[in-house]
C-alpha positions in Angstrom: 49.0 -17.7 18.5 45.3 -17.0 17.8 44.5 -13.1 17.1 42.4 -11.3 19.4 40.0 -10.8 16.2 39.7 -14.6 16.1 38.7 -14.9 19.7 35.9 -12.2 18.9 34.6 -14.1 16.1 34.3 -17.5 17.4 31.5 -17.1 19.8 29.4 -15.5 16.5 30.6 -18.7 14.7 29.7 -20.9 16.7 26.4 -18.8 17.7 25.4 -18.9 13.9 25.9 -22.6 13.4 23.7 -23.4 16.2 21.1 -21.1 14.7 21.6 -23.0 11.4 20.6 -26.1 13.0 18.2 -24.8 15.3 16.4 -23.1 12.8 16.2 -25.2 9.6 14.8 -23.4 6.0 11.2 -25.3 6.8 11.1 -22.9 9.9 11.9 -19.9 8.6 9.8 -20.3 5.7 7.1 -21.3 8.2 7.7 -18.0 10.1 7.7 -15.7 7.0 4.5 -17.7 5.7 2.7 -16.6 9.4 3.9 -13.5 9.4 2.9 -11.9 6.1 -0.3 -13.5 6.7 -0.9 -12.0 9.7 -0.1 -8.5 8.4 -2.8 -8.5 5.4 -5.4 -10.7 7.4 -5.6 -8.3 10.1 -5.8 -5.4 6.9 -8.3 -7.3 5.7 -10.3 -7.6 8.5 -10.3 -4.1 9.5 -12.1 -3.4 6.0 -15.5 -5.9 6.9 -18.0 -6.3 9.0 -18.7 -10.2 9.6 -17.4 -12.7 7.2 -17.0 -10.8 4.0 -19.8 -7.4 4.3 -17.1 -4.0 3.2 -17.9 -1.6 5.1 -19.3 1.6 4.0 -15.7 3.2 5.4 -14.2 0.8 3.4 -15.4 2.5 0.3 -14.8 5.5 1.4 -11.3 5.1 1.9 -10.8 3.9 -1.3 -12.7 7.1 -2.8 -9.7 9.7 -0.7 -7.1 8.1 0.9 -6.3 4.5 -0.7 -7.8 6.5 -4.5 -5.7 4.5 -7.2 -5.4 5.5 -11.1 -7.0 3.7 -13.3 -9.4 1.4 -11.2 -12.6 2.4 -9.7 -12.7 2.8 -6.1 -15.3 0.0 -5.8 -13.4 -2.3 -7.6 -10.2 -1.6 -5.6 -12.2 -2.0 -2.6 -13.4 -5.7 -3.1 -9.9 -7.2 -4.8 -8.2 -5.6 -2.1 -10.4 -7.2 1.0 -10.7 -10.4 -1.0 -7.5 -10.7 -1.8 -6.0 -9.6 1.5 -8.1 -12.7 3.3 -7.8 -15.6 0.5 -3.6 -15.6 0.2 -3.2 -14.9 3.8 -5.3 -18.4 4.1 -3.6 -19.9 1.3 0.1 -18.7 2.8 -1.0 -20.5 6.4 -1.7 -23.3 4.7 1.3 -23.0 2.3 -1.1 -23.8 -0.5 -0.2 -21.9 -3.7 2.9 -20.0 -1.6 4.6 -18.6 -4.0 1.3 -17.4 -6.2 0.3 -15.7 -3.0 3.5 -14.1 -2.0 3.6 -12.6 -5.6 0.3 -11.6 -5.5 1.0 -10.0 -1.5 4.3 -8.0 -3.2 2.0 -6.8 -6.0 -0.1 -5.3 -3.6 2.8 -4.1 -1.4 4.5 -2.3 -4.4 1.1 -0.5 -5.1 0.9 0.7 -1.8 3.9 1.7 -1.9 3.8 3.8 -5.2 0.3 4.8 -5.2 -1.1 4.8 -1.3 1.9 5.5 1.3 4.9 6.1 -0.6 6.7 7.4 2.7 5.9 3.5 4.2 9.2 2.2 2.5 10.9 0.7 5.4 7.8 -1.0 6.5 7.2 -2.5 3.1 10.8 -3.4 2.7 10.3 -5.6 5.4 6.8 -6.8 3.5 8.9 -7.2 0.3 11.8 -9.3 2.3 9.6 -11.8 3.3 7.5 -12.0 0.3 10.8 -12.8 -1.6 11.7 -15.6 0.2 8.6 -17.0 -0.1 8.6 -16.6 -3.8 12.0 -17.9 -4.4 12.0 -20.6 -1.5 8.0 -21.8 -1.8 6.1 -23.1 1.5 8.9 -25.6 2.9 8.2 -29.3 4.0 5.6 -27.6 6.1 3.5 -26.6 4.2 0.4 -28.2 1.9 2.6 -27.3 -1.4 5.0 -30.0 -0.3 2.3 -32.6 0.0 0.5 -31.8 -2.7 4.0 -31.3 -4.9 2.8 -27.7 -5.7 6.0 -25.9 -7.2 
């Protein structure tokens, strides 16, 4: 006789193994590579005018509200807004992945500790993805699997 908890289960069984074959590793990673990008792009862009000109409230965010130890505001300002649009390219493209990721959960970690410390569960979710990029890599869909990039 099956068991009423059996019965329940099944459809979440047989839900998940669709979603296994639906959604293959290359997807996901695909999806995690787009996503994190899209979060430090758009960060990025908010601190520019045009291609690459910081903006003067740029620095001045970095003097009060984003003020780190140790590095000059200045300084902060342009690896942050560099850095913010070259690995989101590079994690489109799935070039250098898991370089980028690493260098995406550096940043989230400072944020964290130094910037917005009450942000956790947003940058959990940062850090979640960034993980998987780092110990997955780009996929099959990505230029790291053409170009053999570990």
């Amino acid at each position: 006789m099956t068991s009423p908890v059996s019965l329940w289960r099944t459809p979440f069984i047989l839900l998940a193994k669709g979603a296994e074959k639906l959604l293959p590793e290359d997807i996901l990673t695909l999806v995690a590579r787009l996503g994190v990008a899209a979060i430090f792009f758009q960060s990025g862009r908010t601190k520019v005018d045009g291609l690459l000109h910081i903006t003067d409230g740029t620095y001045a965010l970095f003097e009060t509200e984003y003020a780190l130890p140790l590095i000059p505001p200045d300084l902060a300002a342009h690896a942050a807004t560099y850095s913010e649009h070259l690995f989101s390219i590079l994690l489109v493209l799935g070039l250098f992945t898991r370089m980028s990721a690493l260098a995406f959960l550096g940043m989230t970690a400072v944020i964290q500790v130094f910037v917005y410390p009450d942000a956790w569960p947003t940058h959990l979710s940062w850090a979640g993805l960034l993980l998987v990029l780092i110990a997955r890599g780009g996929g099959r869909l990505s230029l790291d699997h053409v170009t053999r990039t570990p």
